[in-house]
Structure formats: structure tokens, C-alpha cells
C-alpha positions as CSV (number, residue, x, y, z in Angstrom):
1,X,158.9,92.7,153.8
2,X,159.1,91.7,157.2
3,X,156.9,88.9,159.0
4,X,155.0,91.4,160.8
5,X,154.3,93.3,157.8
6,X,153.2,90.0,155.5
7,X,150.7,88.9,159.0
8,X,149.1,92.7,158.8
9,X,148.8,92.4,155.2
10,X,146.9,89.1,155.2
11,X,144.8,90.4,157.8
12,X,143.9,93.5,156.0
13,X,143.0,91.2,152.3
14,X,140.9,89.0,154.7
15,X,139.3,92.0,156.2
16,X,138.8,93.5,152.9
17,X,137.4,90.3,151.8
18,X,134.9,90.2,154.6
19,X,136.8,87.7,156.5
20,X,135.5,87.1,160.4
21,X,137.2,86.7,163.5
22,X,140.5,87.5,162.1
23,X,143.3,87.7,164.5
24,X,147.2,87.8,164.5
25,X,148.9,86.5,167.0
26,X,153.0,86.7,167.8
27,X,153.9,83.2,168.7
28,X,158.1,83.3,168.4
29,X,158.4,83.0,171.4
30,X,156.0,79.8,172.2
31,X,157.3,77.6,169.2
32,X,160.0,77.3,166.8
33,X,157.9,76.4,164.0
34,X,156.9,80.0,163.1
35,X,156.7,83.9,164.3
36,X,153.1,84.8,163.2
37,X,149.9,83.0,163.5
38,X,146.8,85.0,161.5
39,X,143.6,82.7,161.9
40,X,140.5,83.5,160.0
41,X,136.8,82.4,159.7
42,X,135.1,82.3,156.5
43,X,131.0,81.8,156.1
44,X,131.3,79.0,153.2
45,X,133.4,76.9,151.3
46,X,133.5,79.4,148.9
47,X,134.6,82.4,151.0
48,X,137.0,80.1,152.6
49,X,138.9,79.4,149.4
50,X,138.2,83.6,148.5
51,X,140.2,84.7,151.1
52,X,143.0,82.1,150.7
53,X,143.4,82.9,146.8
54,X,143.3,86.8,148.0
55,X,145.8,86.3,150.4
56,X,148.2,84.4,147.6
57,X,147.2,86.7,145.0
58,X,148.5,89.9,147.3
59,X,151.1,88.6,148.7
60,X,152.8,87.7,145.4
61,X,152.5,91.0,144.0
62,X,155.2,91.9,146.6
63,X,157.1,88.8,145.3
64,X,155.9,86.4,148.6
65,X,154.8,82.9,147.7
66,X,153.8,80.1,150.1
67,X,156.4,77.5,151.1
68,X,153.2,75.0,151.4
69,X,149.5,75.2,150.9
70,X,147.0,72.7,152.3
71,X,143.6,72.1,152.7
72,X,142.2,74.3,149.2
73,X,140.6,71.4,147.7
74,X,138.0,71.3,150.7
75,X,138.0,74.7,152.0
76,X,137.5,73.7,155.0
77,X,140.7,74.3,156.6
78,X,143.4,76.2,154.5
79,X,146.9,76.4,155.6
80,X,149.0,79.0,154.0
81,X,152.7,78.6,154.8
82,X,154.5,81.6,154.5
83,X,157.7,80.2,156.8
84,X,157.7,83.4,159.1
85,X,154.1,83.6,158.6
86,X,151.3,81.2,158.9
87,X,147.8,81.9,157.3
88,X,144.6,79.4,158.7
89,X,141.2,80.4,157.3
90,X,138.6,78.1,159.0
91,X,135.1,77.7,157.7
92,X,132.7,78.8,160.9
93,X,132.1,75.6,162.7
94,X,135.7,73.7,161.8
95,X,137.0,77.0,163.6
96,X,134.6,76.4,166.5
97,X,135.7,72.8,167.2
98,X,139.7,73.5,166.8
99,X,139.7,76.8,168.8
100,X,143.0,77.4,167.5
101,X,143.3,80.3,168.7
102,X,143.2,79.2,172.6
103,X,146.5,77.3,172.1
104,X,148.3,80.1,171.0
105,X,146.7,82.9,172.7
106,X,148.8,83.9,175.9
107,X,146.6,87.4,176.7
108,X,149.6,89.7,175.6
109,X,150.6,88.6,171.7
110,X,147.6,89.2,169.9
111,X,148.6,92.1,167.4
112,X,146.3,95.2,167.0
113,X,144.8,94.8,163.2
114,X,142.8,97.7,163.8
115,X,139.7,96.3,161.3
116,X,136.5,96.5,161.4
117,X,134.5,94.1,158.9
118,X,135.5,91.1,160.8
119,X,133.2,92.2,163.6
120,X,130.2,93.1,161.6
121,X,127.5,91.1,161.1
122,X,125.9,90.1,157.5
């Protein structure tokens, strides 16, 4: 599976999961460290660690597995890295103070997810 693939299918379990404010974003070209950024908000603690077991638990039915996970003690901020493909699922306001997407963003590589829960409201 390629890294584009594994980003759009982390997107979609999030989405599915009723993950907010997801977004993919192509950052090869603005650092060496990885090629996909997917950044995520969820509305507890609990949903926070949802979506980052869903992700793991999809993604290793296609034989993926994270080089590194951080952060799913807290569930706060959880860091799934997928070398190619990094996952961050924020809880609401730790992804309002980081804005992690405004370091990344350039205005042309966000990806087009196409979804639809992560804009709806409760």
C-alpha cells in the first residue's frame, strides 16, 4: 500500500469513527522526516484513544504496523508513526493551542478526503 493510500485510509477510519477536523496534508516536499501528515481532533480522552486504536487496528489488517506510538496513555496527543505516514489525533483544545496544521499547511498540499462526518456537528 502506498503512503497516499495508508493517509486516505486513516482519514476514512477516523471519519468513520466520527473524528473532527481531519485533514491530510502532503508535506515531502517541506521536510525529510515524512510524506503524509493526517491530523485529527477528537471530543474526549476517550475518542481520542478510539480513533488511534481504529487506525492501528485497520491498518494492520493490511499488514501496516507503527514504527512508534506516543502519547496513548494520556490521549491527549497521540502520535502514530507509520514512517511514510504520520497519524496526530488531538483532543479539541490541545489541537487548538498547537495549530499544527498552520505549520504544515502551504494552501496547495492538503489532500481531498472527500468526508463528511468530520464537519458535522454532535
Amino acid at each position: 500500500m502506498e503512503a497516499r493510500e495508508i493517509a486516505l485510509l486513516a482519514a476514512k477510519v477516523m471519519d468513520d469513527k466520527r473524528g473532527k477536523d481531519i485533514i491530510a496534508l502532503k508535506v515531502d516536499e517541506l521536510t525529510i522526516v515524512t510524506d503524509y501528515l493526517v491530523i485529527a481532533t477528537g471530543r474526549s480522552v476517550p475518542q481520542v484513544k478510539a480513533l488511534a486504536d481504529g487506525v492501528e487496528e485497520e491498518l494492520e489488517k493490511h499488514d501496516i504496523f507503527p514504527r512508534h506510538r506516543e502519547g496513548l496513555t494520556e490521549g491527549r496527543w497521540c502520535v502514530l508513526d507509520y514512517g511514510d505516514v504520520m497519524v496526530h489525533i488531538f483532543h479539541e483544545q490541545d489541537r487548538e493551542y498547537y495549530q499544527m496544521e498552520r505549520l504544515w499547511a502551504d494552501g496547495t498540499n492538503e489532500l481531498d478526503l472527500g468526508l463528511n462526518a468530520s464537519e458535522s456537528e454532535d
